[in-house]
C-alpha positions in Angstrom: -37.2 -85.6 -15.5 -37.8 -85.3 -19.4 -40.8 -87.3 -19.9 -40.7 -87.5 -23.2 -37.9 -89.9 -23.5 -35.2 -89.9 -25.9 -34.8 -87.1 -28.1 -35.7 -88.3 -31.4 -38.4 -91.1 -31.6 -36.3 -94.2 -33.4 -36.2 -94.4 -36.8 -38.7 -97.5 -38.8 -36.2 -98.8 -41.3 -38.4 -99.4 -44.1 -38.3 -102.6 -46.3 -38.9 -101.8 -50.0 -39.7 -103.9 -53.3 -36.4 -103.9 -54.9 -35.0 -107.3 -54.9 -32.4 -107.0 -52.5 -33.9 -108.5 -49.2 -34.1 -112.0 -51.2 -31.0 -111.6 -52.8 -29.4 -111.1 -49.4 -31.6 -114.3 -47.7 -30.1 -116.4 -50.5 -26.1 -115.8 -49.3 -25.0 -115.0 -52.8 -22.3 -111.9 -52.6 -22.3 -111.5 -56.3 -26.8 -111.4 -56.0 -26.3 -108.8 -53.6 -24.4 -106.9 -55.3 -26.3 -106.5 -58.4 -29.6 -106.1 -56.4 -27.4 -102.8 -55.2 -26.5 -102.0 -58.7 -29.9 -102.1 -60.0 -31.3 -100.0 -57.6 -28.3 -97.5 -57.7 -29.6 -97.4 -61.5 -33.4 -96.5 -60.6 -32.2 -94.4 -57.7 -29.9 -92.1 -60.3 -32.8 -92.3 -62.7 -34.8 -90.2 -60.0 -36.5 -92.8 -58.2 -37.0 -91.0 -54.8 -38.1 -94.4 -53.2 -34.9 -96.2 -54.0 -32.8 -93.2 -53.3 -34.3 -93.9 -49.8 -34.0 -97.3 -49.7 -30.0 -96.7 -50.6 -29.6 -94.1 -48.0 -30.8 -97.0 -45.6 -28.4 -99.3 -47.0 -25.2 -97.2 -46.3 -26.6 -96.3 -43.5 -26.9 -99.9 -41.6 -24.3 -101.4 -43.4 -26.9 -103.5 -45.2 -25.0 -105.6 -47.8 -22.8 -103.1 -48.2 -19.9 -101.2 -46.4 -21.3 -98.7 -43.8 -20.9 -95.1 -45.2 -22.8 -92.2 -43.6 -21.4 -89.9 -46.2 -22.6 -92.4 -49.2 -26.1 -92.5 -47.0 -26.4 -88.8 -46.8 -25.6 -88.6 -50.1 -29.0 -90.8 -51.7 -31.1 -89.2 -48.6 -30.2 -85.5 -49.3 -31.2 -86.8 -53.6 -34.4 -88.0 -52.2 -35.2 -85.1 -49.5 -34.4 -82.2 -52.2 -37.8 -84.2 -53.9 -39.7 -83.8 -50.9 -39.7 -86.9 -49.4 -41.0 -86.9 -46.3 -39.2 -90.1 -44.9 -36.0 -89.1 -46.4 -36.3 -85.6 -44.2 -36.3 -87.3 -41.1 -33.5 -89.2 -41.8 -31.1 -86.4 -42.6 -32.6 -84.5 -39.6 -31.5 -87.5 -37.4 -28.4 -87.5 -39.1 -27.7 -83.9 -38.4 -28.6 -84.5 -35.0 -26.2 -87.1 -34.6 -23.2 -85.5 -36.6 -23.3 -89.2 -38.8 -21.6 -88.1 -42.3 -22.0 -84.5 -41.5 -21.4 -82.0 -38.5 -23.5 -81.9 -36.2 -26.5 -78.8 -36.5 -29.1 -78.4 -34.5 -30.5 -76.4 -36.3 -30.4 -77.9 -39.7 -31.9 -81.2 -38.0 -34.7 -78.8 -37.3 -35.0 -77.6 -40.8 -35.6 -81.0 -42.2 -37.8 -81.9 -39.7 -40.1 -79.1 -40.0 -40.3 -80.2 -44.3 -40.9 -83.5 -43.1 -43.4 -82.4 -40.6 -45.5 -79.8 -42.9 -46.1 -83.1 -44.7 -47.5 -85.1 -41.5 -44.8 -87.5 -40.7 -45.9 -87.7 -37.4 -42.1 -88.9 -36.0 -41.1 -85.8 -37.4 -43.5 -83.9 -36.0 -43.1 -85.5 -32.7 -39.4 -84.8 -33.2 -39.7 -81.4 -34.2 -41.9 -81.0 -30.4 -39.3 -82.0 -28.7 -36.6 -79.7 -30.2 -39.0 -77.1 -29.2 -39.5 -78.1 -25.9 -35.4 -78.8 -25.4 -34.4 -75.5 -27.0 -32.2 -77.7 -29.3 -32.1 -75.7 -32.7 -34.7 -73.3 -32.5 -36.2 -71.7 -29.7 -37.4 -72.6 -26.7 -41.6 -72.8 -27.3 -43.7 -74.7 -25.2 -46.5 -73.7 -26.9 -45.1 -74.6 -30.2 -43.9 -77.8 -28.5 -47.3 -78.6 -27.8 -48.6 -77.7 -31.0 -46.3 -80.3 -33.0 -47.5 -82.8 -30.4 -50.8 -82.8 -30.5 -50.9 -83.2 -34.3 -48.6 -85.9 -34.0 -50.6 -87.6 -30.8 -54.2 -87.1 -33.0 -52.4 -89.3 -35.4 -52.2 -92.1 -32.9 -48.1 -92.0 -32.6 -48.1 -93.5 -29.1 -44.7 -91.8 -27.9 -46.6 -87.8 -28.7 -49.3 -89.2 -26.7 -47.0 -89.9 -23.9 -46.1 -86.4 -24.9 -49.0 -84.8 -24.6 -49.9 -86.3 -21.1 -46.3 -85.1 -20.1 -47.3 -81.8 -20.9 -50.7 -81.8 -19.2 -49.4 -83.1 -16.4 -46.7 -79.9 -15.9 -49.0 -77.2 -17.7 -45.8 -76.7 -20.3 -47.8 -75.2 -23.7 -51.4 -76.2 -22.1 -53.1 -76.0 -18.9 -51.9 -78.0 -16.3 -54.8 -80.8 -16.4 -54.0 -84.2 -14.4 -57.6 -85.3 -15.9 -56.3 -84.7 -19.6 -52.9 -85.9 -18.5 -54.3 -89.1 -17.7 -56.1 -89.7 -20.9 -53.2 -88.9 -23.0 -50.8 -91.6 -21.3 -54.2 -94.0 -21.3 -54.3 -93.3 -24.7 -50.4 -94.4 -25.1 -51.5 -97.6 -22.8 -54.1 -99.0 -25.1 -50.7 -99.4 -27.6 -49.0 -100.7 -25.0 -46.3 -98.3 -24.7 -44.3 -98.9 -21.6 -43.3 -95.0 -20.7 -47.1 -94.2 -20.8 -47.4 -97.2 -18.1 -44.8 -95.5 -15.9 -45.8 -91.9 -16.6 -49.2 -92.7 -15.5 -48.9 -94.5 -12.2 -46.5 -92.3 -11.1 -49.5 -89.8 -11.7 -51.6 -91.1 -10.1 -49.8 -91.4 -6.9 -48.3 -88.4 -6.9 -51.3 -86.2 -8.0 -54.0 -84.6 -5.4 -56.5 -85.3 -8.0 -59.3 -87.6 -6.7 -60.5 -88.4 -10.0 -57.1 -89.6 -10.6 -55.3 -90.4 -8.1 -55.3 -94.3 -7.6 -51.9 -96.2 -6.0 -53.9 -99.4 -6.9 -53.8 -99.3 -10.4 -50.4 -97.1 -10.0 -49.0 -100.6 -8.7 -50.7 -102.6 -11.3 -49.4 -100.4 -14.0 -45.8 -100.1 -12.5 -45.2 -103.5 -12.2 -46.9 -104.0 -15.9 -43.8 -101.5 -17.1 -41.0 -102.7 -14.8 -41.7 -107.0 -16.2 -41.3 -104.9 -19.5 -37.9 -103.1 -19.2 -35.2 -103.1 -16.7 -35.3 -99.1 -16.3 -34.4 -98.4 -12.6 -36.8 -95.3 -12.9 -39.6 -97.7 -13.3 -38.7 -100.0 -10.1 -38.6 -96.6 -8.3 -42.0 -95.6 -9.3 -43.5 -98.9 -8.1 -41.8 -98.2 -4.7 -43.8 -95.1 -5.0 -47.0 -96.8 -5.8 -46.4 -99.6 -3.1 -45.5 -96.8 -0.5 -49.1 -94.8 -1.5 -50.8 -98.2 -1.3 -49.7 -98.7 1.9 -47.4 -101.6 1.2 -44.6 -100.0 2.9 -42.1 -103.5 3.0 -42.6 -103.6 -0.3 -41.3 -100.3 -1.1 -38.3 -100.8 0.2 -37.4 -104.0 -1.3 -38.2 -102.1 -4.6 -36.2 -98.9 -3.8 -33.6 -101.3 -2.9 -33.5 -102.9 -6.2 -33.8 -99.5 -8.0 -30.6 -98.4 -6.3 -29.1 -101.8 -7.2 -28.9 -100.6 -10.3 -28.2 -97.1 -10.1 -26.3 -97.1 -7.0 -25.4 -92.6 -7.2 -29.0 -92.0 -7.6 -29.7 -89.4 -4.4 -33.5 -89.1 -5.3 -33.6 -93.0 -5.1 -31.7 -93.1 -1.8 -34.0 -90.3 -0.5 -36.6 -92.3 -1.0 -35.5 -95.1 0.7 -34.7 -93.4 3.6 -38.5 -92.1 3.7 -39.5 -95.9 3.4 -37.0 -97.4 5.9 -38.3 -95.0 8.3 -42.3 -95.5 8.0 -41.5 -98.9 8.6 -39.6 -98.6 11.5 -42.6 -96.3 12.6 -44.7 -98.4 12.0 -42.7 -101.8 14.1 
């Protein structure tokens, strides 16, 4: 399983000083509209921030008709200045095939401008093509590169990262130890995956320093209350089966297959539950 979740780490709509969020909050068509107007004025006037802020507009649909081709349009302006947010975007966009088609590889070129200039979504992005093989080639050492500068600048999802790739020795030693700080590290900003990613460590790892199905359970149940991702019901089952809670496994299994009813490496795992506690009867 990819633990580094989705491909591309979602995008922070920013909110600029222009005008239009409180013309919008006030209900007044014709206010919207010349907030727009105004800042189409600054944007052609070579404002790079507004040229943003319009990409974003068409983009979302924000006061204005949804147009990908419009959004592309103010986002390629402000990415041929060097914009760093407005690379990201038009990576994403390539990505996606929204107002263009979709290139892998041209998501990657923007990414890596973006990234030379430390946008650390970009450069968690950029990790991820390289681990995926998706528009350049396959590097895991080059994955883990991206990632680490990203993780050292606190984004919690290339911490996650890095503890995923620690924990497989993909582009760094294989290092439960360090795999463990990384997610930890992803914990403290209470990021959900890291919460998963770690327990199912630490049950699964032989470890001593690491292994511990007590805080596995503590941390799974912590990330299933938080999302209803049958992956994370099946990695408390794990943590209750390690803990020696072996009823409580099953219930949990049972509820992970509720809701992903095809899953074979859920229903093998309930089959190894149901019958260590019919063992143990």
């Amino acid at each position: 399983m990819n633990k580094f979740g989705k491909t591309f780490a979602p995008m922070a709509l920013m909110v600029l000083s222009c005008g239009f969020a409180a013309a919008q909050s006030s209900g007044q068509n014709s206010a919207r509209q010349k907030a727009i107007a105004d800042l189409k004025e600054v944007a052609y006037a070579g404002n790079v921030n507004a040229q943003v802020q319009l990409g974003v507009i068409y983009l979302t649909g924000d006061g204005v008709t949804k147009d990908d081709k419009e959004a592309l349009k103010w986002l390629r302006m402000a990415g041929d200045q060097d914009n760093p947010l407005a690379e990201r975007y038009l990576a994403e966009m390539y990505f996606k095939g929204r107002g263009v088609e979709a290139d892998n590889a041209e998501a990657a070129k923007w990414l890596r401008l973006a990234a030379a200039q430390g946008d650390a979504e970009s450069e968690h992005n950029l990790a991820v093509l390289y681990e995926q093989g998706l528009g350049v080639m396959h590097n895991v050492e080059e994955a883990a590169n991206w990632m680490r500068r990203s993780a050292e600048q606190n984004f919690a999802a290339s911490q996650q990262g890095m503890g995923a790739l620690y924990e497989n020795g993909d582009g760094v030693p294989e290092d439960p130890v360090e795999a463990a700080k990384w997610y930890r590290k992803a914990i403290d900003q209470n990021y959900v995956p890291a919460m998963n990613s770690l327990a199912s460590l630490e049950v699964t790892t032989k470890d001593a320093h690491v292994r511990n199905p007590q805080e596995a359970v503590a941390l799974a149940t912590k990330a299933v209350a938080a999302s209803g991702n049958p992956d994370y019901l099946d990695t408390l089952a794990a943590a209750y089966f390690a803990d020696g809670q072996t009823d409580k496994a099953v219930e949990t299994e049972q509820r992970a297959l509720a809701r992903d009813p095809n899953n074979d490496s859920y229903q093998k795992a309930l089959e190894k539950y149901l019958a260590a506690a019919h063992g143990s009867k």
